[in-house]
N, C-alpha and C positions, 0 to 999 in steps of 0.2 A: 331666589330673587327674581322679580316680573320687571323685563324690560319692556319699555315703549318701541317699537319699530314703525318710521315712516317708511311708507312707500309711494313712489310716484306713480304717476300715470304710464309712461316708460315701463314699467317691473309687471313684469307676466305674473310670473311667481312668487311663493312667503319665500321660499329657499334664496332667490337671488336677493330678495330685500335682506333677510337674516346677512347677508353674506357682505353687501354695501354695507351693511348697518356694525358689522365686525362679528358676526355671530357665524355660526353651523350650526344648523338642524339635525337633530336625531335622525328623522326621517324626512325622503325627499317632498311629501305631500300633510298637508297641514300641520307639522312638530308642534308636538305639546313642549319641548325642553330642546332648548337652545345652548349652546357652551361655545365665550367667547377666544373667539381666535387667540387672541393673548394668552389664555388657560392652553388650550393644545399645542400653543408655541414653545411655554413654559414644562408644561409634561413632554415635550418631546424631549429637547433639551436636556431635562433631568433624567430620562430614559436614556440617552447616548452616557448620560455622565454617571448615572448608577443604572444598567439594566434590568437590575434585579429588581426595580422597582414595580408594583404590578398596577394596576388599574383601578382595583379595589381600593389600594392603599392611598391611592392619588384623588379617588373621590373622598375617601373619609376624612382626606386630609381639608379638601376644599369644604366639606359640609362641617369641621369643625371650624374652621377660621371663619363663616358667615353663620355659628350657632344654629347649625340648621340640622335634625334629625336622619341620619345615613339612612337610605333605604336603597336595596338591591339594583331598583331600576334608574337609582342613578348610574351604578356602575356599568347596566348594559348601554345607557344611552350614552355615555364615556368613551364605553369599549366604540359601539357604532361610531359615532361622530371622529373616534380618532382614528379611525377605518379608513374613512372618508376622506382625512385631513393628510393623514401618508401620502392616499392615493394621488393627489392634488401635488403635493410635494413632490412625487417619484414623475409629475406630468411636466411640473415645470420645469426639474429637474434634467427632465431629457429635451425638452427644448431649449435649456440654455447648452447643453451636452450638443446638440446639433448646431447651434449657433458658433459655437468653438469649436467644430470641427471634429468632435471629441466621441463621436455617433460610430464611427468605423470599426469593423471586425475585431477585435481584439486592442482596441484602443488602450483599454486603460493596463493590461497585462505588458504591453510595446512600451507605454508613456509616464505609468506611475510613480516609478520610480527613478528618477535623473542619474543617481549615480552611475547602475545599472546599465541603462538604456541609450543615455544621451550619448553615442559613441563621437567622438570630436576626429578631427582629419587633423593625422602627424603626431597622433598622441602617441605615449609610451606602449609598447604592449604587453596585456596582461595574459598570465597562460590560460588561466579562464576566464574569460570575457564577463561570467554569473557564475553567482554562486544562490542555489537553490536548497529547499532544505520542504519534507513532509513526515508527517505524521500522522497517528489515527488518536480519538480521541471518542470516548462514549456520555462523557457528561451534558452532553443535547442531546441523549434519547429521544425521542416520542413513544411514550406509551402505545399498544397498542388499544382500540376501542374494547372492552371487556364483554363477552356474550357476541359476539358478531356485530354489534350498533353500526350502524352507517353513518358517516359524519352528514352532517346539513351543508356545511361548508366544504363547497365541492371545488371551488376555483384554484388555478394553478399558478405559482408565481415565479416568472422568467426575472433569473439575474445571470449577469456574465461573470460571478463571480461561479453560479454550479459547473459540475460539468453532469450532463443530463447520463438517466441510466441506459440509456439506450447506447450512448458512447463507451460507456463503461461495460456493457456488457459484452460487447464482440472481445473481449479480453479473459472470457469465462471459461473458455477452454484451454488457454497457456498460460492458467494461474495456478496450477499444480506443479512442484519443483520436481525435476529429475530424481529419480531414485539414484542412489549411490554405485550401483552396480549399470545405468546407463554409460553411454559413453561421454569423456566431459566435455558438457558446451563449447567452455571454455577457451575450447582449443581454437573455435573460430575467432577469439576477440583478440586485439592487435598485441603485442608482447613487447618490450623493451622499455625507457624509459620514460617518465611524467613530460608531458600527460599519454595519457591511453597505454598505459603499463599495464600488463595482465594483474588484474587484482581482486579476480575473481576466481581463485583456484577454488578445484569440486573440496576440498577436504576444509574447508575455510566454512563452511555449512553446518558444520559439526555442532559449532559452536554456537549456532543461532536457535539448533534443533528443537530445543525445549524452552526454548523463549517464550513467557507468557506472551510477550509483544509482539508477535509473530501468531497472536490468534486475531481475530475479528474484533474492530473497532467500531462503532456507529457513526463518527466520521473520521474522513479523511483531507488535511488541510495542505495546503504547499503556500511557500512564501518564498519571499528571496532574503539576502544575508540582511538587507537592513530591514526585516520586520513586517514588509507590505504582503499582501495578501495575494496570492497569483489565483491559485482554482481549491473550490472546494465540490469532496464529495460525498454523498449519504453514500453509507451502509447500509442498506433495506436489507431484512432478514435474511443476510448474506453467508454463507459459510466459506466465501471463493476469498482467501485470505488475501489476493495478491493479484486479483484484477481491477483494482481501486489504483496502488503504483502502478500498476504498469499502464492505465489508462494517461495518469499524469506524465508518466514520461514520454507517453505516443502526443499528448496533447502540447507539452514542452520543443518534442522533436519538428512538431509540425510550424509551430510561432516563434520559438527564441533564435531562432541558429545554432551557431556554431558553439563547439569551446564550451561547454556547462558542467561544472560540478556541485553533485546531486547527495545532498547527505538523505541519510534516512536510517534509523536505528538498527534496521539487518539490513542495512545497504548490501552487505558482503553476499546474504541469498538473494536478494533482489537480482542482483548484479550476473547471480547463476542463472535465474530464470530468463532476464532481459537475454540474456544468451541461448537459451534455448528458446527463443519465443521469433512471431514474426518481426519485432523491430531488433533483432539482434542487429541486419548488415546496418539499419539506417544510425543505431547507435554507434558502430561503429565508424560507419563514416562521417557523423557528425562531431567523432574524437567527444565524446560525452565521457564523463567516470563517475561510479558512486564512491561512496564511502559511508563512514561512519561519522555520527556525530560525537565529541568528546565527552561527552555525559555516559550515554553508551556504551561508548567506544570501550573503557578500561575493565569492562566486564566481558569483553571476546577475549578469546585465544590468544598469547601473544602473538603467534606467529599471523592473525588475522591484522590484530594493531598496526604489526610491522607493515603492513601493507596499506591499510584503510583508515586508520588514525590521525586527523586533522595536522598531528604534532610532526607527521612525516612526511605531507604530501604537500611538495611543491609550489609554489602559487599559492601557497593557501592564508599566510600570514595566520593573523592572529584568532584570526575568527573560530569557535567552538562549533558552530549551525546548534547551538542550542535556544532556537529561536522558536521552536514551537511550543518550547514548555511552557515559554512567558506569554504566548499566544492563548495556550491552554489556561493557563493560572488566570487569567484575566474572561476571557470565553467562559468560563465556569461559572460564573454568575447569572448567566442567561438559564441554567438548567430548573430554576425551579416555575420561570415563566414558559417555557420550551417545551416542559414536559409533559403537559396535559393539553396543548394549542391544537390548532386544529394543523392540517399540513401544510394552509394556505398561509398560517399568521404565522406558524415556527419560520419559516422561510421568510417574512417580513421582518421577524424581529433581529435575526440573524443577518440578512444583509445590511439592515438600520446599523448594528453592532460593527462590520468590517468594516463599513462606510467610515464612519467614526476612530475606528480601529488605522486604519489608512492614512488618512487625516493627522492623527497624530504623531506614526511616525515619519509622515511626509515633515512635520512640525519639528521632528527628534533630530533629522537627518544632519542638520549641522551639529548638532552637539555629539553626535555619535563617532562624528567623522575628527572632531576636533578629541573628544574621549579618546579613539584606538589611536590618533596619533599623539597623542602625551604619553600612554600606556606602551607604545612600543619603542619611542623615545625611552621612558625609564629603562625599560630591558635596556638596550644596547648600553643606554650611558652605564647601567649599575651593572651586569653584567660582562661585559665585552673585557674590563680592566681583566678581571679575574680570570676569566677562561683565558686572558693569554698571557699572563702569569700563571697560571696552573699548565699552559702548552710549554712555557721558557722551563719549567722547574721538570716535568715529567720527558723534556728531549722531543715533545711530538709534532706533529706539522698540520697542518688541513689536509694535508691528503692521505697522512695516517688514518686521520679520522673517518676521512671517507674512506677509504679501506676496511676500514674493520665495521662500517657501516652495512657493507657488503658482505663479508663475512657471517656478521651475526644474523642477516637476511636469508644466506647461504644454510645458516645451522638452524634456525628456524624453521624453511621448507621441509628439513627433511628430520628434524628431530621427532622421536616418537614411531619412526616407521622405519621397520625393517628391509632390505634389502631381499627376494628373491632365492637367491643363495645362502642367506641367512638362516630365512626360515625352513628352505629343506633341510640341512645341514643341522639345525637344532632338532629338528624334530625328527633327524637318523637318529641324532648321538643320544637322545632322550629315550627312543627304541632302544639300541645296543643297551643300555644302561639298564632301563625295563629286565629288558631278555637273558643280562647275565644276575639279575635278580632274579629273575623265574627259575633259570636253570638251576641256580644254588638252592632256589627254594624246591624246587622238583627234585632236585637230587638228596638233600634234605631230610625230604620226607621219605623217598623210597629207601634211605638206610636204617629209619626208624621205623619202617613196617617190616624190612628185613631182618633186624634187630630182633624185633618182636617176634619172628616164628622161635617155635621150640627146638631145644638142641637137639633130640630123640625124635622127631618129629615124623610120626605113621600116619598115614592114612585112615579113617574111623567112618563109620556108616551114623545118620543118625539115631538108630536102635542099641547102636553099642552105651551099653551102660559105665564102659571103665573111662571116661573123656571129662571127669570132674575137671581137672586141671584147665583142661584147654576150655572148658565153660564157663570158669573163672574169671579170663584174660578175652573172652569175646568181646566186651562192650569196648576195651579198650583196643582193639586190635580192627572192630568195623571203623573208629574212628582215624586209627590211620590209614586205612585203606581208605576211605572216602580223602584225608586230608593229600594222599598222594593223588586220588584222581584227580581233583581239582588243581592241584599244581602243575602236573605234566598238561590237563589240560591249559593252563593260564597261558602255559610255555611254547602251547603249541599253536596259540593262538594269537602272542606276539612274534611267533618266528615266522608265519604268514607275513603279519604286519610289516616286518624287515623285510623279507624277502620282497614282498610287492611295493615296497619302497626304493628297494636297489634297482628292480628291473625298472622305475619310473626314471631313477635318477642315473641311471646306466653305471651304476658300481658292478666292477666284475670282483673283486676281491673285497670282503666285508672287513672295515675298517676295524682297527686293535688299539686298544689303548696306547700305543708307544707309535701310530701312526703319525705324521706331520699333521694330515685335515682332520683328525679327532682333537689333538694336542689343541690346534687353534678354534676350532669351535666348541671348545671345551671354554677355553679361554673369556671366547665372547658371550658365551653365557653366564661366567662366574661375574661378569661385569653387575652390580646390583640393578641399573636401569633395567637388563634382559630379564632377569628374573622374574615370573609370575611375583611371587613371595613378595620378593622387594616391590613390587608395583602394588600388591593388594595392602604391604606396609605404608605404602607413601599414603595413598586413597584413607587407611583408616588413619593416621594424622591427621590430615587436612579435615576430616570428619571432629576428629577428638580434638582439634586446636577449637569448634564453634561449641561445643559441648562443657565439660566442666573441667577441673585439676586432675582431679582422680583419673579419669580415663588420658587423660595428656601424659599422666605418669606411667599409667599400665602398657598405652602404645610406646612410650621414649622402651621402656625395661624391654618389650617385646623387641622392638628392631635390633635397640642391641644385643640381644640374646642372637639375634638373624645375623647381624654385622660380625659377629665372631666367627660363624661358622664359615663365613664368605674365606675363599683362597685366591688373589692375599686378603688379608684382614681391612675389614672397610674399617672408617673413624667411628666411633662410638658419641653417643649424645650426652652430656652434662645436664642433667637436671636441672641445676642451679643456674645456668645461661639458657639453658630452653627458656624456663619461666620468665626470664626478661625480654625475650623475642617480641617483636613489633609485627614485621614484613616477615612472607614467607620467603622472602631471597635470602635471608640470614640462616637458613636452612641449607646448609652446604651439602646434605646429603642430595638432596633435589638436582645438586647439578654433576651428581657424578650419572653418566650415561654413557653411552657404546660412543661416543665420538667426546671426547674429553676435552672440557675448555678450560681446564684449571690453569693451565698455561697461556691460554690467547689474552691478549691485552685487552681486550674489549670486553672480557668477565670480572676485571678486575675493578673494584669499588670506586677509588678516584677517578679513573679514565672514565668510568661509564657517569660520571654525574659531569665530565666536562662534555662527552655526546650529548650529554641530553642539553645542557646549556649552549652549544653551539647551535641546536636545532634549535633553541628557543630563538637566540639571537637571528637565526637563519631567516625564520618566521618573521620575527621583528622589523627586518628588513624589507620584506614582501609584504607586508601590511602598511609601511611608510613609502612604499609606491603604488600599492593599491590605492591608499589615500588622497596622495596626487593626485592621480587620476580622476577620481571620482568626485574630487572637490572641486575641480576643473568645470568636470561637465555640468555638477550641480548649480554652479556659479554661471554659465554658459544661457542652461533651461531657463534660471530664471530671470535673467535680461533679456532673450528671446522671448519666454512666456510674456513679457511686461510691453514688448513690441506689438505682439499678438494679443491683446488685451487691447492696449489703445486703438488697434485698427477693428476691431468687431466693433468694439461700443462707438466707435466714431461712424461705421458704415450703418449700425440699428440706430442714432441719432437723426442719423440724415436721411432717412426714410419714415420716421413716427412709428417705427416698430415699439408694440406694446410691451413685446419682451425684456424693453430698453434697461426699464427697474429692475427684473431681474439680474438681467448681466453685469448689472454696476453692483449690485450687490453682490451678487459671486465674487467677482472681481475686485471688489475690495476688502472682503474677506481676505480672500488669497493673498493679498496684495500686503496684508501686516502678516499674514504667515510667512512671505516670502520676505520680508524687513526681517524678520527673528533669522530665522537662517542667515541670509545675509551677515549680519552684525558676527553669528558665531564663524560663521567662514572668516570672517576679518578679524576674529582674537584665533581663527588656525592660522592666517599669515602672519600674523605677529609672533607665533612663538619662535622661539630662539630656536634655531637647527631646523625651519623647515624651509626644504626644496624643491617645491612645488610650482608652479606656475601660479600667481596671484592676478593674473587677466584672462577672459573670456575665450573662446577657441573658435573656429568656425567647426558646423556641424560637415558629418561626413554625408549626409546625402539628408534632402527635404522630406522623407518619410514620417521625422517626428512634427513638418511643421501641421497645420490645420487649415490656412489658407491657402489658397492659389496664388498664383508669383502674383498675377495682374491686381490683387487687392493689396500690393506693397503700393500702389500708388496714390491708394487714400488717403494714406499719412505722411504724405510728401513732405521733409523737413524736422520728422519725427525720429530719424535711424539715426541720425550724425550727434543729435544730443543724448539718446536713450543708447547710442554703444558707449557714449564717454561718461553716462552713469554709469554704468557695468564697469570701469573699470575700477580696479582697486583704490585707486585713490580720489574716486568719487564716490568709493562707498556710503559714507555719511552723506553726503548730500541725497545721493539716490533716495534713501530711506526715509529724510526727512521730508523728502518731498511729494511723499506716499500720500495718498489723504486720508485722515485720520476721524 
């Protein structure tokens, strides 16, 4: 389509006339092809709202609505022009960003988030102040160029949301985990109870060891509980699994404070390395803790769970931290524009994306807050009855429960691992046991090669022709003679083994079967946990339970054939109740071990599903004060934001700042985002049971505001109506009187 463009005597340039006139030029000096601003507005737009949108698809789309034939160099004059129109937008963007005050260090990581951030003077307190949560993810690749090519597009693009690699790398050298046999980190991290509980024990590694997710990701994203975006980081062809975390947590320790917990899918090894690395003391003294997220979390150890599992840790209320997946699942749409970009535009599309991404759940924030508190209202109301009718009917208390909380914590740390004097002790009486097997078998033999000489038995040369007989019985007579050298040798080479085990373990007299310390470690080995057998039994179940019928029935016949011979007699398996099994806890064999819990209350079926719903309700609890809180401050930010809004655009008024447009436009964007909020904060005070605070708070120090005390005086007359909108029973008025 040929537009008409005037220009005046005034206009240097076709570019600034294009520009008066509502156009952008392809190129800055004579543009054959112009695209009106309204189109770039519209493609951007639908880029923030579907990403996956590409450019190609955005020109064919415009060249069919004006019947006009696609050709290629529309889509590059597209691509240029909407190069050009970001860059315009990322300009005003940071002058209305300066104009609020919103320019400084670490502004939007300190300020994005109200619930988080806006900490209020006299509030309640919470045990962690943040809750933070990262992951890696590879679905925004960048190819690398094929054949060595050099990109043409060289330019570099600065966001605060990267964290650069040059930050990331001084971490290359303490991103290899301890080997098992170092000493454990561990020991320097604080010990007792939440927060800064040791929760980082070295044998809790185990279970991360062969974690796909514990290899290299191509990024690395961190957010906090409600969704926003804190720091992102490339993976450039990295192999250093775990200097990307531990970059974010130096960058965390350095800006958030105090009080943070940090999920992350092998939090539990992260948590080993942060221990062995340089910010182990700063972690520690900033009372930081990892964990696991619940997604996660139910595929460690339990004895890892017990410790790092959302469902057991303190402060934590309700929240999962499975925040990154929904991060991911939505992010993934960017990968087929990402993938072949250059390195300047993958980084444009992607900040465009968080920008967006931000945005919205700055938008979500009341509904989220009003969601977890209906959601942890239901727990208690639907739950609470029960568990204390199941407490009146079973005799128990709260403090039984926490007791055997501790307990099964206790049996946790140490189940699976033998004891020192365990395993010398077994592995005498497995010698003794050996050695009186060799002897009988050495002895054995030599009455069966003595057997075998002849009764009459001469001496014979081998030239004597009379020795048929004895020529007869040779083949069988070399083989008991080789069959006793090898036995007396076997015998003589476990009685070393004993002997050099008694001088280790300072036995003066070799133990006898009818001895007291044979008797008992005799004992603790017939236990089926101790047993190799019984171990390599349980391993091929858990194998034959993912595999077919057949092999579930040949291991149930095998154990049992095992469980007979045990002294005393283990329980044998039912077929016909195997085959109904759900859960491997229904597997009773699983819980016989060397410390026996068939007796403790806390292994028993009803008690352990009233634990676990007391921890739900526990949770519940701590998520309906978390929410207080946080609905507080968020309600606090945006009466103060709305303070701070009138006195900028009033002080860029009374000056003819050109910016003026912009800021009112920002501002009142913001301004109906902040009305939605608002409104859901006003159906969280209305519901029935909540005890929160429904009026604004003062802040605890001027760090969140953006202006200087002395520009409160430009809006003289503006604080005594704009605090009595803030309050809750001006909510409606406040909103309506938003401009619209």
């Amino acid at each position: 389509m040929t537009a008409n463009i005037c220009s005046a005597a005034t206009i240097e340039t076709a570019a600034e006339a294009l520009v008066l006139s509502g156009y952008l030029g392809a190129t800055p000096h004579s543009p054959t092809i112009a695209i009106s601003l309204l189109t770039l507005e519209l493609y951007r737009c639908l880029r923030l709202r579907k990403p996956s949108l590409s450019i190609e698809a955005f020109a064919k789309v415009i060249c069919d609505l004006y019947h006009w034939p696609y050709r290629r160099r529309y889509r590059t004059a597209l691509a240029d022009t909407f190069d050009i129109y970001l860059t315009i937008h990322r300009n005003v963007d940071a002058q209305v960003s300066k104009a609020l005050g919103h320019d400084t260090e670490n502004w939007r990581v300190l300020n994005a988030c109200p619930p988080c951030t806006y900490e209020l003077k006299d509030e309640p307190e919470l045990i962690y102040r943040r809750m933070i949560v990262f992951d890696g993810n590879n679905s925004l690749s960048r190819m690398v160029p094929l054949g060595g090519r050099e990109v043409g597009d060289t330019r570099k693009f600065h966001s605060d949301y990267y964290l650069e690699p040059d930050y990331i790398d001084v971490y290359v050298s303490q991103s290899n985990a301890p080997s098992s046999d170092d000493e454990n980190p561990t020991s320097r991290m604080p010990t007792g109870e939440d927060p800064g509980s040791s929760n980082t024990s070295q044998p809790m590694s185990a279970c991360t060891d062969t974690w796909k997710a514990a290899a290299a990701d191509a990024k690395k994203k961190s957010a906090c509980r409600h969704g926003l975006i804190l720091w992102i980081a490339d993976m450039i062809r990295s192999g250093e699994l775990f200097k990307y975390p531990l970059a974010i947590v130096s960058r965390a320790l350095e800006t958030l404070g105090l009080h943070l917990l940090i999920g992350y899918d092998v939090g539990c090894k992260l948590a080993i390395m942060i221990a062995s690395s340089a910010l182990a003391q700063k972690f520690v003294d900033a009372e930081y803790r990892m964990c696991v997220d619940a997604f996660h979390g139910y595929t460690h150890s339990y004895a890892c769970q017990d410790k790092n599992h959302p469902n057991v840790i303190n402060g934590m209320g309700i929240e999962d931290l499975a925040t990154m997946e929904h991060i991911f699942s939505s992010s993934n749409q960017l990968a087929a524009i990402t993938c072949y970009a250059s390195g300047f535009n993958r980084r444009v599309y992607i900040d465009l994306f968080f920008k967006q991404w931000d945005e919205d759940k700055y938008l979500n924030l009341g509904n989220m807050l009003y969601r977890n508190y209906i959601q942890a209202r239901q727990i208690i109301d639907e739950q609470q009855i029960a568990v204390q009718e199941a407490k009146i009917s079973l005799g128990i208390s709260d403090n039984d429960i926490k007791t055997w909380f501790l307990e099964q914590s206790r049996y946790l740390a140490t189940a699976g691992h033998e004891v020192k004097w365990d395993s010398h002790a077994v592995a005498y009486v497995e010698l003794l046991q050996k050695l009186r097997e060799a002897r009988a078998a050495a002895e054995n033999s030599s009455t069966l090669f003595l057997n075998a000489t002849p009764v009459n038995y001469e001496f014979v040369t081998p030239s004597t022709t009379s020795t048929s007989h004895y020529a007869t019985n040779l083949s069988q007579t070399r083989k008991l003679e080789t069959q006793r050298r090898h036995t007396n040798k076997r015998y003589d080479s476990i009685l070393q083994d004993v002997i050099a085990l008694e001088l280790k373990m300072g036995i003066v007299r070799r133990w006898e079967p009818a001895d007291q310390q044979y008797l008992a470690t005799l004992k603790y080995m017939s236990q089926p946990a101790n047993r190799s057998e019984g171990y390599r039994m349980r391993i091929h179940i858990a194998k034959s339970l993912q595999t077919r019928c057949k092999a579930i029935q040949n291991a149930v016949k095998s154990y049992n054939t095992a469980a007979l011979a045990l002294d005393p007699l283990a329980p044998t398996l039912d077929w016909s109740k195997v085959s109904h099994y759900n859960f491997l806890e229904e597997f009773v064999l699983l819980r016989e071990t060397r410390q026996d819990i068939h007796s403790k209350h806390w292994a028993e079926p009803v008690v352990r599903e009233v634990m676990k719903q007391s921890l739900c309700i526990e949770r519940a609890h701590e998520e309906i004060h978390r929410c207080n809180v946080e609905s507080r401050r968020l309600h606090t930010s945006i009466v103060d934001e709305e303070r701070h809004f009138a006195q900028v655009i009033s002080k860029a008024k009374s000056v003819s700042d050109p910016l003026s447009g912009a800021l009112e436009e920002f501002c009142q964007c913001r301004r109906h985002i902040n009305a939605h909020v608002l409104a859901r904060l006003q159906d969280l005070y209305s519901l029935h049971g909540f005890t929160g605070c429904s009026t604004p708070g003062p802040l605890v120090d001027l760090e969140h505001q953006s202006v200087e005390a002395d520009e409160n005086n430009d809006c003289e007359g503006l604080e005594e109506d704009d605090v009595t909108a803030g309050e809750v029973g001006g909510l409606l008025n406040y909103i309506s009187e938003l401009p619209s």
